[in-house]
PDBQT receptor file of N, H, CA, C and O in Angstrom, charges set to zero:
ATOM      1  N   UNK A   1       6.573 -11.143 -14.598  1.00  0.00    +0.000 N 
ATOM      2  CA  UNK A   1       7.005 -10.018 -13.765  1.00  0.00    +0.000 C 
ATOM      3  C   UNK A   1       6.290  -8.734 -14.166  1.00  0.00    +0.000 C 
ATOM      4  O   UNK A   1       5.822  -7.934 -13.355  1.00  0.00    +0.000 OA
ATOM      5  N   UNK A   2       6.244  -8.593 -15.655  1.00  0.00    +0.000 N 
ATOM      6  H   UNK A   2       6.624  -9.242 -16.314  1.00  0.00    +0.000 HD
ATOM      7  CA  UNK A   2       5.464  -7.192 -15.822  1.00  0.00    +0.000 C 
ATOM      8  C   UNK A   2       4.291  -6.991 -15.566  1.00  0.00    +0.000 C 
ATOM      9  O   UNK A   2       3.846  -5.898 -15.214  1.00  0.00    +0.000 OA
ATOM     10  N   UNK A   3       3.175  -8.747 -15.810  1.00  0.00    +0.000 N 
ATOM     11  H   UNK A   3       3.537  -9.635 -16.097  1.00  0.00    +0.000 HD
ATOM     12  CA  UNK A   3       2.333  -8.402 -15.281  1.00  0.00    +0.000 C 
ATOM     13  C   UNK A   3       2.128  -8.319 -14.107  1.00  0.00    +0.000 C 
ATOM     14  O   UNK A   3       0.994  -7.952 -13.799  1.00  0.00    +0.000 OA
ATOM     15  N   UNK A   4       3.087  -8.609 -13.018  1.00  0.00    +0.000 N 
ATOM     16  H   UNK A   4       4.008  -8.906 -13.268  1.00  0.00    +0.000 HD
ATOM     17  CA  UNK A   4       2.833  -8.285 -11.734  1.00  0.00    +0.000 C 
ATOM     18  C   UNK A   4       2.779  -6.517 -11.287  1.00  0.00    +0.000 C 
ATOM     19  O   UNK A   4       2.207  -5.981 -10.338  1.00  0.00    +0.000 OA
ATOM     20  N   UNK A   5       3.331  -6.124 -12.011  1.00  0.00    +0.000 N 
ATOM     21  H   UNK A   5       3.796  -6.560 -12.782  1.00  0.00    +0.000 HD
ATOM     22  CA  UNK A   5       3.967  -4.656 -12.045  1.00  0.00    +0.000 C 
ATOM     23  C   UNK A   5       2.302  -4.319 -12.323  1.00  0.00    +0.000 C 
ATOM     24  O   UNK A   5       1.498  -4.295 -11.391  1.00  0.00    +0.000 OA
ATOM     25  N   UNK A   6       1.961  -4.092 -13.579  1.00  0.00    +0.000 N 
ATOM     26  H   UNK A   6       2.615  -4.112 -14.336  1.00  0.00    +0.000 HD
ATOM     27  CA  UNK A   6       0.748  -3.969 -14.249  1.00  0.00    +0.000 C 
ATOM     28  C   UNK A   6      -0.681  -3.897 -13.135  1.00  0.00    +0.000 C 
ATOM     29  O   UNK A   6      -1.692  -3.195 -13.188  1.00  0.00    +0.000 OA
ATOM     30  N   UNK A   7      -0.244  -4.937 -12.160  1.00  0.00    +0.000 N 
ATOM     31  H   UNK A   7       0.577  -5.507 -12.117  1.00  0.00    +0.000 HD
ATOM     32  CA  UNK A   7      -1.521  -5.564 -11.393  1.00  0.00    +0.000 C 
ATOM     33  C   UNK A   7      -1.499  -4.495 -10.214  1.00  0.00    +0.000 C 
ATOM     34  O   UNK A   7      -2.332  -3.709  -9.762  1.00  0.00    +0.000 OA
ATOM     35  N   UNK A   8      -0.568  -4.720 -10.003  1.00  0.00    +0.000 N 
ATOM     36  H   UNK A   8       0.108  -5.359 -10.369  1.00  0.00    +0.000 HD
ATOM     37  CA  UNK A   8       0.184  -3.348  -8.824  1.00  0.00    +0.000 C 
ATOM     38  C   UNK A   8      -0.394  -2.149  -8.802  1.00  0.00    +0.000 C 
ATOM     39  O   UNK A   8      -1.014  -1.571  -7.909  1.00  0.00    +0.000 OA
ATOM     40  N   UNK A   9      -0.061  -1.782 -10.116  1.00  0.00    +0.000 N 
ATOM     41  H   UNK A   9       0.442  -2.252 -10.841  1.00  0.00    +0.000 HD
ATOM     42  CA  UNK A   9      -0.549  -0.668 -10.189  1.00  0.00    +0.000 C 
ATOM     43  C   UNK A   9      -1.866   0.188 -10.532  1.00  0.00    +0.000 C 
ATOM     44  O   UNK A   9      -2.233   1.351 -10.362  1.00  0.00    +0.000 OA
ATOM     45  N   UNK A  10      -2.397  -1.011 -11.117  1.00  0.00    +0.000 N 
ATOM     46  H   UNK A  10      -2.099  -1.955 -11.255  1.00  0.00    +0.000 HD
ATOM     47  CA  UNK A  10      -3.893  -0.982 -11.141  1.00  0.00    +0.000 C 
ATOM     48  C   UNK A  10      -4.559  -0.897 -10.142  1.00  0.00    +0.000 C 
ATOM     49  O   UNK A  10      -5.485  -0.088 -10.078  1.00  0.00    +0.000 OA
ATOM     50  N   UNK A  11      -4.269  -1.644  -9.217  1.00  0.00    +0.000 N 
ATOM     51  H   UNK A  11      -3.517  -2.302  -9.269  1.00  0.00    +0.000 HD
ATOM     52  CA  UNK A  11      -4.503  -1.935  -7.902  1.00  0.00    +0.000 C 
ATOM     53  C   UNK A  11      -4.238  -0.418  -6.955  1.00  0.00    +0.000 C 
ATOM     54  O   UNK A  11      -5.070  -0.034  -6.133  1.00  0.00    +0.000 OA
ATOM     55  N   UNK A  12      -3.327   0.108  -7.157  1.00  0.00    +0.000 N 
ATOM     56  H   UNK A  12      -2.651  -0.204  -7.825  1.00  0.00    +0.000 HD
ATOM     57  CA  UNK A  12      -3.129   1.268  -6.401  1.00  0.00    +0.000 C 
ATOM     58  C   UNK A  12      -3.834   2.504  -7.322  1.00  0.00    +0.000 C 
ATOM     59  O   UNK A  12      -4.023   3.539  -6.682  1.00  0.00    +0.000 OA
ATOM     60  N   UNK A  13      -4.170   2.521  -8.481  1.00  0.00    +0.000 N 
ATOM     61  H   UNK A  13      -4.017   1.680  -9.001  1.00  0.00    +0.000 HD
ATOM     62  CA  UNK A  13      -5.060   3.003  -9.098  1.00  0.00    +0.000 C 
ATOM     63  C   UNK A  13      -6.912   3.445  -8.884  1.00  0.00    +0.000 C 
ATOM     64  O   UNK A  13      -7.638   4.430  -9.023  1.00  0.00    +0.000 OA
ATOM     65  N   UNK A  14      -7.032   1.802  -8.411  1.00  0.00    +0.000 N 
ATOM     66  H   UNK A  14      -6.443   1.002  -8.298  1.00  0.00    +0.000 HD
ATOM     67  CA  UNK A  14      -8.103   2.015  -8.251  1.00  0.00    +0.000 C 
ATOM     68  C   UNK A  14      -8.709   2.214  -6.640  1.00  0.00    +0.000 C 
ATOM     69  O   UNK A  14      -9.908   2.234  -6.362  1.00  0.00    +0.000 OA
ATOM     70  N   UNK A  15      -7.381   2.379  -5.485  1.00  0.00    +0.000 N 
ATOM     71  H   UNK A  15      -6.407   2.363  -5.710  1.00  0.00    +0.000 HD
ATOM     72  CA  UNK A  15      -7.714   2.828  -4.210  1.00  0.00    +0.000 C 
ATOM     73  C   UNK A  15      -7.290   3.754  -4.455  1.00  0.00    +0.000 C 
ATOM     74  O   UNK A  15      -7.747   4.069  -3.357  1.00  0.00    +0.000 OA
ATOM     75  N   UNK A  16      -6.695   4.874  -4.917  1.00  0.00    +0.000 N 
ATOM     76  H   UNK A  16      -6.324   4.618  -5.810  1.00  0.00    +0.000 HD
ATOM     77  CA  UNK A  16      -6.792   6.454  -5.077  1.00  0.00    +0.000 C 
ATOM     78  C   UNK A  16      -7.966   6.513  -5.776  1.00  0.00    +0.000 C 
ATOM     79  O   UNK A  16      -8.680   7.409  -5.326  1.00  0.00    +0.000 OA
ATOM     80  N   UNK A  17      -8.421   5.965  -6.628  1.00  0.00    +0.000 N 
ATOM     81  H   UNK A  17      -7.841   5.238  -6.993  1.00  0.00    +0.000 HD
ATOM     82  CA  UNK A  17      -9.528   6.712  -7.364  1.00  0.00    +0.000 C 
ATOM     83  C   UNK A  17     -11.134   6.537  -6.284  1.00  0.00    +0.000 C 
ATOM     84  O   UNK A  17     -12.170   7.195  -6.384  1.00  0.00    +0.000 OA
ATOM     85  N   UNK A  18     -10.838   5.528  -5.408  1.00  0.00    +0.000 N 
ATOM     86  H   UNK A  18      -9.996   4.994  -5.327  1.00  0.00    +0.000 HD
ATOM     87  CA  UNK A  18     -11.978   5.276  -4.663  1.00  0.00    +0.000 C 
ATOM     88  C   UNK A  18     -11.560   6.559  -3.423  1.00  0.00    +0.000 C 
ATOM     89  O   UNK A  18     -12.512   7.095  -2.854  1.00  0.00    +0.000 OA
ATOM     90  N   UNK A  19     -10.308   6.944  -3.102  1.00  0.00    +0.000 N 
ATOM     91  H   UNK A  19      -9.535   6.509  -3.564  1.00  0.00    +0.000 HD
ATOM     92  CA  UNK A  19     -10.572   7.388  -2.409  1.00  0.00    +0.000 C 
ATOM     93  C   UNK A  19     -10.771   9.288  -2.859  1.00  0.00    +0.000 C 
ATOM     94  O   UNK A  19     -11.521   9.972  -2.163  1.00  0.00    +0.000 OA
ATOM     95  N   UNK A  20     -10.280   9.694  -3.629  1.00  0.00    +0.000 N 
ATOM     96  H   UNK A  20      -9.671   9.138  -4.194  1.00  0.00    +0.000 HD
ATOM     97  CA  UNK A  20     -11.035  10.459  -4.486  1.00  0.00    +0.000 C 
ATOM     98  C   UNK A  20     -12.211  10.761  -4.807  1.00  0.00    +0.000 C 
ATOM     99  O   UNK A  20     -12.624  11.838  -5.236  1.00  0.00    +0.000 OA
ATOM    100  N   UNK A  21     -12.874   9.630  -4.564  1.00  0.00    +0.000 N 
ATOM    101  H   UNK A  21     -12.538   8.755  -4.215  1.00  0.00    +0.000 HD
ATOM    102  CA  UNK A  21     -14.444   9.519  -4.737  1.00  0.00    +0.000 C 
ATOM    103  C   UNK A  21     -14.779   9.796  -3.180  1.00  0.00    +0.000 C 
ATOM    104  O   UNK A  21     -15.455  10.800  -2.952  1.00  0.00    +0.000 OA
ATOM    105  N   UNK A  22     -14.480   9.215  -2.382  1.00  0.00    +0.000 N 
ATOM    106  H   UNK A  22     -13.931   8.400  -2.567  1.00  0.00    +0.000 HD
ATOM    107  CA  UNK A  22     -15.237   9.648  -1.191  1.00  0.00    +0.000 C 
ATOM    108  C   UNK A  22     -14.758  10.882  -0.825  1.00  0.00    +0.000 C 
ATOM    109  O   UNK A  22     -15.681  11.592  -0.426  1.00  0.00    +0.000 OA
ATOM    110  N   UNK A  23     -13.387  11.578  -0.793  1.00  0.00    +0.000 N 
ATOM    111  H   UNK A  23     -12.637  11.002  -1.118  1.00  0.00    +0.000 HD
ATOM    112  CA  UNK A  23     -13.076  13.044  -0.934  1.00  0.00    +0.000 C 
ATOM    113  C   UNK A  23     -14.208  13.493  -1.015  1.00  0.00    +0.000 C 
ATOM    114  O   UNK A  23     -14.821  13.801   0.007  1.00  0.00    +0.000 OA
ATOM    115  N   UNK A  24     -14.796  13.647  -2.377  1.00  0.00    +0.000 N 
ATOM    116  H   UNK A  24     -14.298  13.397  -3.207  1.00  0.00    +0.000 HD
ATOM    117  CA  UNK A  24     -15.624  14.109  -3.068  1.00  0.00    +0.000 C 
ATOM    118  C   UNK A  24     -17.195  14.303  -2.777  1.00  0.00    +0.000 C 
ATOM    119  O   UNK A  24     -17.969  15.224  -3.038  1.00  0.00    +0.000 OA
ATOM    120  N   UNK A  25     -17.375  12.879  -2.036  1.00  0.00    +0.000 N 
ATOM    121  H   UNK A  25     -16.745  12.131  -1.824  1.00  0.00    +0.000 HD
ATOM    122  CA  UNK A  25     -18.293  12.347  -1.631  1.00  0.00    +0.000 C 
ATOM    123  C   UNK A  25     -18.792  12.757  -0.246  1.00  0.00    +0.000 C 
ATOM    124  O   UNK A  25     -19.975  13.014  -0.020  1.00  0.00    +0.000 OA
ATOM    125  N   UNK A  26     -17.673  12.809   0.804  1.00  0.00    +0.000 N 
ATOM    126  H   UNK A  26     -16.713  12.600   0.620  1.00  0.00    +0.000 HD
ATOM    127  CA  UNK A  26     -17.493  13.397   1.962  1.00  0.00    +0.000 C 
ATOM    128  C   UNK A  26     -17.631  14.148   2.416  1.00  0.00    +0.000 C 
ATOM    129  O   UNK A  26     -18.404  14.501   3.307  1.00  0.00    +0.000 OA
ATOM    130  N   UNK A  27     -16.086  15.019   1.314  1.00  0.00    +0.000 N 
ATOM    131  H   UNK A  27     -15.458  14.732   0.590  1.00  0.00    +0.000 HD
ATOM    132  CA  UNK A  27     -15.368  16.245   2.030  1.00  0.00    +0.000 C 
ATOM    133  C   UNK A  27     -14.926  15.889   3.327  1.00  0.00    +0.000 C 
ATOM    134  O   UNK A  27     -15.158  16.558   4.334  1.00  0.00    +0.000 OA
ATOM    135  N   UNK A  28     -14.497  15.175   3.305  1.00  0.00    +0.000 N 
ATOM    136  H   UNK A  28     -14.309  14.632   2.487  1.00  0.00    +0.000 HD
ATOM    137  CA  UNK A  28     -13.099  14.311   4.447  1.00  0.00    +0.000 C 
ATOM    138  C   UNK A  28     -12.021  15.629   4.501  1.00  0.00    +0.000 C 
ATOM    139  O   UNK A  28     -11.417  16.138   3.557  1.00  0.00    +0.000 OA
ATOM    140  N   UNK A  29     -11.995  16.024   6.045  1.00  0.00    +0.000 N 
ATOM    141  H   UNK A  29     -12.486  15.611   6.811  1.00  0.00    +0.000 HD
ATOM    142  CA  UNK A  29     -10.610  17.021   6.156  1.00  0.00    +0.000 C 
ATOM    143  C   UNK A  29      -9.829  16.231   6.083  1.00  0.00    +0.000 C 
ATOM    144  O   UNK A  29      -9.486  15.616   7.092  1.00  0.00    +0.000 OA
ATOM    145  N   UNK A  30      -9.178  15.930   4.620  1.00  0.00    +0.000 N 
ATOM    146  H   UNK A  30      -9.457  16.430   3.800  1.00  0.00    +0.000 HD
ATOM    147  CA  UNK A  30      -7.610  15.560   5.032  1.00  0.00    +0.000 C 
ATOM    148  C   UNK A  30      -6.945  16.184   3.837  1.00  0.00    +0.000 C 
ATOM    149  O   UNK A  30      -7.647  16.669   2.949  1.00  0.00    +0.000 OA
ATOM    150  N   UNK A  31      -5.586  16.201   3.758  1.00  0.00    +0.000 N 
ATOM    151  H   UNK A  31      -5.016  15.807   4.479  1.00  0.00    +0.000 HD
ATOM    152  CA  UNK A  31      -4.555  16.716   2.720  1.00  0.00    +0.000 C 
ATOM    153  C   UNK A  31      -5.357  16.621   1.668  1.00  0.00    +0.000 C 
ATOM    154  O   UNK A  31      -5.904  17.695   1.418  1.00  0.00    +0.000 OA
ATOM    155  N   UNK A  32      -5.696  15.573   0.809  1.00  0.00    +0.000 N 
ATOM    156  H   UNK A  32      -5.251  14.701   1.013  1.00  0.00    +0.000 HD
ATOM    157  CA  UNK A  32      -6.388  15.511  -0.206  1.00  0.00    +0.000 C 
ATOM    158  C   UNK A  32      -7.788  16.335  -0.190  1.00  0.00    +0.000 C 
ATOM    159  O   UNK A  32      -8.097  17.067  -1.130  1.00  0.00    +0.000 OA
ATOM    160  N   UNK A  33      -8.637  16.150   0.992  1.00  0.00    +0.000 N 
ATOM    161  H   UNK A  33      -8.387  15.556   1.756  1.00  0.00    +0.000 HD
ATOM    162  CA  UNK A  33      -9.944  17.103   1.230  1.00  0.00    +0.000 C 
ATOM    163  C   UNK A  33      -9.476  18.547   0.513  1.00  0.00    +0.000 C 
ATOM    164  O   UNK A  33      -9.816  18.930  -0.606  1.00  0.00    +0.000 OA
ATOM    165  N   UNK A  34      -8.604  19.240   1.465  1.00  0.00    +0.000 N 
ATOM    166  H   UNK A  34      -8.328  18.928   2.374  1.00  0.00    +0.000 HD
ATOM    167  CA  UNK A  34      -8.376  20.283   1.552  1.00  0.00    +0.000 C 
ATOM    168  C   UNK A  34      -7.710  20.974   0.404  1.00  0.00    +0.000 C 
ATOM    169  O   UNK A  34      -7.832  22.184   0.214  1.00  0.00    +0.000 OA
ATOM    170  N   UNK A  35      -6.872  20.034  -0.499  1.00  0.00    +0.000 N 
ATOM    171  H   UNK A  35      -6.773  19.051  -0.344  1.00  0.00    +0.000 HD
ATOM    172  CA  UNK A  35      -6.321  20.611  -1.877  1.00  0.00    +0.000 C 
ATOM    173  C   UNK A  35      -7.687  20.484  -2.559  1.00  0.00    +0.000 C 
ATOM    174  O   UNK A  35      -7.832  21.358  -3.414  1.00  0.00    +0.000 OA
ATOM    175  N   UNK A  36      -8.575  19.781  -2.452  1.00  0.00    +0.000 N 
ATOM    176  H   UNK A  36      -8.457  19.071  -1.758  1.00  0.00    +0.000 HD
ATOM    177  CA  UNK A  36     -10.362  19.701  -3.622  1.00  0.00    +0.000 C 
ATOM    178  C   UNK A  36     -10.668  20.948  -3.134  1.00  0.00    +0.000 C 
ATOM    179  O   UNK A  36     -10.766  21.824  -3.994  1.00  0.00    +0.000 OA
ATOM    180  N   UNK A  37     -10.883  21.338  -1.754  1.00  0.00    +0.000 N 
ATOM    181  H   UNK A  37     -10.803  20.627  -1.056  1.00  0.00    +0.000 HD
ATOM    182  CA  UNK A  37     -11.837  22.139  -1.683  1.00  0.00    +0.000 C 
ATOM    183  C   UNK A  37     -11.059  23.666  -1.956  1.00  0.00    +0.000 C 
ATOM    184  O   UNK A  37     -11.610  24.763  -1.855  1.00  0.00    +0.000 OA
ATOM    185  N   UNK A  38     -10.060  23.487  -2.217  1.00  0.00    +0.000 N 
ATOM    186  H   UNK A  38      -9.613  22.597  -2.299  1.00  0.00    +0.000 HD
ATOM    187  CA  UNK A  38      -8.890  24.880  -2.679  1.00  0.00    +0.000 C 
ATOM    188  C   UNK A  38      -9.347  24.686  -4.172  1.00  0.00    +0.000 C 
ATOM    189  O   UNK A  38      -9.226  25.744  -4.788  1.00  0.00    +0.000 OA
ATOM    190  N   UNK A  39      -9.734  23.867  -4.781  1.00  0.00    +0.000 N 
ATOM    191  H   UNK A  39      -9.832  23.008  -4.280  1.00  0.00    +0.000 HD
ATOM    192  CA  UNK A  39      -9.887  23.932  -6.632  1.00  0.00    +0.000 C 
ATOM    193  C   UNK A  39     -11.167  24.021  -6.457  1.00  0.00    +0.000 C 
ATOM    194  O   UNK A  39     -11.789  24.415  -7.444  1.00  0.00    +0.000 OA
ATOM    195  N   UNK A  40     -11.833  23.758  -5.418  1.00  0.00    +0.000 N 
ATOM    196  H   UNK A  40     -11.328  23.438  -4.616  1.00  0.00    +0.000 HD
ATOM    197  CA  UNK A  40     -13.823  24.028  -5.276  1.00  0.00    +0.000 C 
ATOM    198  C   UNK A  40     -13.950  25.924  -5.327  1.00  0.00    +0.000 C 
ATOM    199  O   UNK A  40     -14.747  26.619  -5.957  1.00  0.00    +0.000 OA
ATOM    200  N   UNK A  41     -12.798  26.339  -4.377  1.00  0.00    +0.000 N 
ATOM    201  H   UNK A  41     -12.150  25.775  -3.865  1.00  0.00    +0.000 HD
ATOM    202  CA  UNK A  41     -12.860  27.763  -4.171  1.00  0.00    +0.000 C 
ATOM    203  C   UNK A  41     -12.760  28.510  -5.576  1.00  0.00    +0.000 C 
ATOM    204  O   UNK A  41     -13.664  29.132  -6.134  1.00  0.00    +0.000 OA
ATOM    205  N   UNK A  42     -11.151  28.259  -6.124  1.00  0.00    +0.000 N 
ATOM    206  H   UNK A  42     -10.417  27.754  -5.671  1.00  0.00    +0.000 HD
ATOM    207  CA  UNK A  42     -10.626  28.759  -6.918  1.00  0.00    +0.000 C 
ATOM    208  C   UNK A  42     -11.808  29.033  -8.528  1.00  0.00    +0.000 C 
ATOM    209  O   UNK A  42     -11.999  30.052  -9.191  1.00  0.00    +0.000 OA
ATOM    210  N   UNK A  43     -12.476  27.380  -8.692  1.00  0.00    +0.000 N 
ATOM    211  H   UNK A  43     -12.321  26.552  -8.154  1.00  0.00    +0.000 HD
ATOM    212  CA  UNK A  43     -13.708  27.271  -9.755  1.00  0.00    +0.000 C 
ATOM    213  C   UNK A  43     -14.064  28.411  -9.239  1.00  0.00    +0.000 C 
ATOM    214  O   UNK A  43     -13.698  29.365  -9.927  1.00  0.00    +0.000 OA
ATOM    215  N   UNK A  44     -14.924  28.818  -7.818  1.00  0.00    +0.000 N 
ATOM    216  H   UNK A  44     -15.221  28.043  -7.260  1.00  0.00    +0.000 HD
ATOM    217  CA  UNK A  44     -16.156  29.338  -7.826  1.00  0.00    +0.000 C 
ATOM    218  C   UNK A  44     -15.622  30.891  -8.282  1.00  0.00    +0.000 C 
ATOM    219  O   UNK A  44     -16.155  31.526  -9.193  1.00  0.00    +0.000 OA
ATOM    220  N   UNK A  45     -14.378  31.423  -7.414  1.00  0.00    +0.000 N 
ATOM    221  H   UNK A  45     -13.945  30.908  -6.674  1.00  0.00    +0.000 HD
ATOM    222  CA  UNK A  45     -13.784  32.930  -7.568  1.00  0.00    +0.000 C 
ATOM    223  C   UNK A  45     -14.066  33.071  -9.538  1.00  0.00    +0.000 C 
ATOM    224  O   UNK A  45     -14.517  34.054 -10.126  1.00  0.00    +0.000 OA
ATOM    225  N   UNK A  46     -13.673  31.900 -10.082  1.00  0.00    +0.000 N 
ATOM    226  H   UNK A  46     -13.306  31.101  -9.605  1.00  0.00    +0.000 HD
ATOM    227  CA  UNK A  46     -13.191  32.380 -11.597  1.00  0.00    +0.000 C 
ATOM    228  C   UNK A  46     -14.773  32.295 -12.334  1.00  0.00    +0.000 C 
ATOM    229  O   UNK A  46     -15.087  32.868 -13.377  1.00  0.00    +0.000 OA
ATOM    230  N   UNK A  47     -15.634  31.448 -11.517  1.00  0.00    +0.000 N 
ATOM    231  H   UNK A  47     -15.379  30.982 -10.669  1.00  0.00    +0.000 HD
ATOM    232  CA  UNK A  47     -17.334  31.796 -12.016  1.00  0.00    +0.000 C 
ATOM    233  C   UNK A  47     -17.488  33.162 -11.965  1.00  0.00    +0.000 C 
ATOM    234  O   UNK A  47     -17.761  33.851 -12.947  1.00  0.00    +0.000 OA
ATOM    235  N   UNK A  48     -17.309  33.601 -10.776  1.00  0.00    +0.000 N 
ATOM    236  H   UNK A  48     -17.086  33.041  -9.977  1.00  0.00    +0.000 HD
ATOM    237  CA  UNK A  48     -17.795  34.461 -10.279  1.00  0.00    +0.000 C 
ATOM    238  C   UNK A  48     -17.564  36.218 -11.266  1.00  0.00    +0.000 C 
ATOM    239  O   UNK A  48     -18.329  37.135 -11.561  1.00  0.00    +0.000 OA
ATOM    240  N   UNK A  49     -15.863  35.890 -11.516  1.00  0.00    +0.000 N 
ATOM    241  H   UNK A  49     -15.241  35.144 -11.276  1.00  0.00    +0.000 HD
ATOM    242  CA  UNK A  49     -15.302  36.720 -11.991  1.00  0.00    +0.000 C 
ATOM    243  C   UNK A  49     -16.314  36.848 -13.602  1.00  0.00    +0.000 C 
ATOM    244  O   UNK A  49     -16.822  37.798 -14.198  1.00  0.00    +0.000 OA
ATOM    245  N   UNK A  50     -16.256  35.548 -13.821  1.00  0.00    +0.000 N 
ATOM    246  H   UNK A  50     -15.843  34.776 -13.338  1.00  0.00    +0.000 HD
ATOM    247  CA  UNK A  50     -16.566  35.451 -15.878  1.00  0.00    +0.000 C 
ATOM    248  C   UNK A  50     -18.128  35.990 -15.712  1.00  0.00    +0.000 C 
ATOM    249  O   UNK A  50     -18.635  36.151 -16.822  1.00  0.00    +0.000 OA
ATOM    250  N   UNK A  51     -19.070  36.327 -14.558  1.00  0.00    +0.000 N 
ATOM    251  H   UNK A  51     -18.658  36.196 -13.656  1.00  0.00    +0.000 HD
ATOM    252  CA  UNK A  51     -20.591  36.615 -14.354  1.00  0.00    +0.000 C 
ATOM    253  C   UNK A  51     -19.952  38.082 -14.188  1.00  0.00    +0.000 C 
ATOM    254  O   UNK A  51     -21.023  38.631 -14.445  1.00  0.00    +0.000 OA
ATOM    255  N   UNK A  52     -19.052  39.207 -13.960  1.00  0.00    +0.000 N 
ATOM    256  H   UNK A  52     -18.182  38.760 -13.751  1.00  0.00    +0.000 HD
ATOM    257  CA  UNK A  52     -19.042  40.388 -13.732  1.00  0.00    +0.000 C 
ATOM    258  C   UNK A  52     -19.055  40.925 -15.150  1.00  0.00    +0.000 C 
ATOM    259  O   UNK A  52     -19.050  42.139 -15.351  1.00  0.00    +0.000 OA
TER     260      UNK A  52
């Protein structure tokens, strides 16, 4: 049973992480797109700031 649990979740592990990757890969508008490209912004504002 646990390893079924185990398998499960690996399994759902590694389709978020693929789809994470194409996020990434993409820039797919979706919920997930759009929270990356809010931490793409936020990086660049705090570059930007630490270069003044």
């Amino acid at each position: 049973m646990i390893e079924n649990v185990q398998l499960l979740f690996s399994i759902l592990g590694l389709i978020a992480f693929i789809f994470l990757v194409l996020e990434l890969a993409l820039d797919i508008d979706t919920v997930a797109g759009r929270f990356v490209s809010k931490i793409k912004k936020s990086n660049a504002k705090s570059k930007n700031r630490e270069e003044d």
